[in-house]
C-alpha positions in Angstrom: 99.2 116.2 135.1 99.3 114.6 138.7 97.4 116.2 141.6 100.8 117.2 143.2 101.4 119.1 140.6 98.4 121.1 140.1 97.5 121.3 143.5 99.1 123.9 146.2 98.5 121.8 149.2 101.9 119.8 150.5 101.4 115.9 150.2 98.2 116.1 148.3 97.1 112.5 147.1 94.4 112.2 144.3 90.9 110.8 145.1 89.2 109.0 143.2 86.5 111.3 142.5 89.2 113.7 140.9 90.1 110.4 139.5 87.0 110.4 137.2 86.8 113.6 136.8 90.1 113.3 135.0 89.1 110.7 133.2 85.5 112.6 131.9 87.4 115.6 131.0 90.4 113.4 128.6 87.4 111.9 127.2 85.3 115.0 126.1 84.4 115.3 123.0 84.3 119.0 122.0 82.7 120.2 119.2 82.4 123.3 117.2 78.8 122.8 116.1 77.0 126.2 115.6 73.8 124.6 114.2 70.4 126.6 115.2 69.4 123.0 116.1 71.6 122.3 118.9 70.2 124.6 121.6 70.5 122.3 124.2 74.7 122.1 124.2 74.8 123.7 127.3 72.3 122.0 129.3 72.8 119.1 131.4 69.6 117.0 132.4 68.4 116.9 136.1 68.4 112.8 136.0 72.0 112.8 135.0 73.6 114.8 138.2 74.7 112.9 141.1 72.9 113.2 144.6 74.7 114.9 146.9 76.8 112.7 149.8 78.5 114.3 152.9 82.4 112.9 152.9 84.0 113.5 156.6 87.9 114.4 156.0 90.1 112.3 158.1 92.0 114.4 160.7 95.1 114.3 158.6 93.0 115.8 155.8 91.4 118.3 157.8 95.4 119.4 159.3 96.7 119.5 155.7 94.3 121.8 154.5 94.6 123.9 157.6 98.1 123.9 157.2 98.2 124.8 153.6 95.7 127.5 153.7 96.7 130.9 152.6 94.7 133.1 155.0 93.0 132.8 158.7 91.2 135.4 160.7 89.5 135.0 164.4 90.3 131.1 163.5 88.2 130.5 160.4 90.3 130.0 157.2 89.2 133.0 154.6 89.3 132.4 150.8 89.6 135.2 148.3 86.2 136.3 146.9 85.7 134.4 143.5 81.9 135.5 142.1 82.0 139.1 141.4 78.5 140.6 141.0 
């Protein structure tokens, strides 16, 4: 599926960061190995995550998203609570 489809936001263009994620996600490998042994299927090594870099949004970006966002209040753009706890 294309970012335009799966994406609310009107004109939105993929990246290529969603680019590979796309790609690392078609070429998982799932398994369904319930071994005692494999206790570390759920654990991802600190030497394999990515270091954090600060991306500015062009101003067309940064109007897009304001555009397409469902709610504003005292002009900050409010998203729906998504941890519960």
């Amino acid at each position: 599926m294309t970012v335009d489809i799966l994406s609310s936001i009107k004109g939105a263009q993929p990246s290529e960061s969603v680019n590979q994620l796309f790609d690392v996600i078609k070429n998982a490998v799932p398994t369904n190995n319930n071994s005692l042994n494999n206790v570390n299927r759920n654990c991802v090594s600190v030497s394999d995550l990515r270091e954090d870099v600060v991306i500015e949004s062009s101003e067309i970006e940064k109007q897009l998203i304001i555009e397409n966002f469902p709610n504003k209040k005292n002009g900050f753009l409010v998203v729906a609570k998504v941890i519960e706890g």
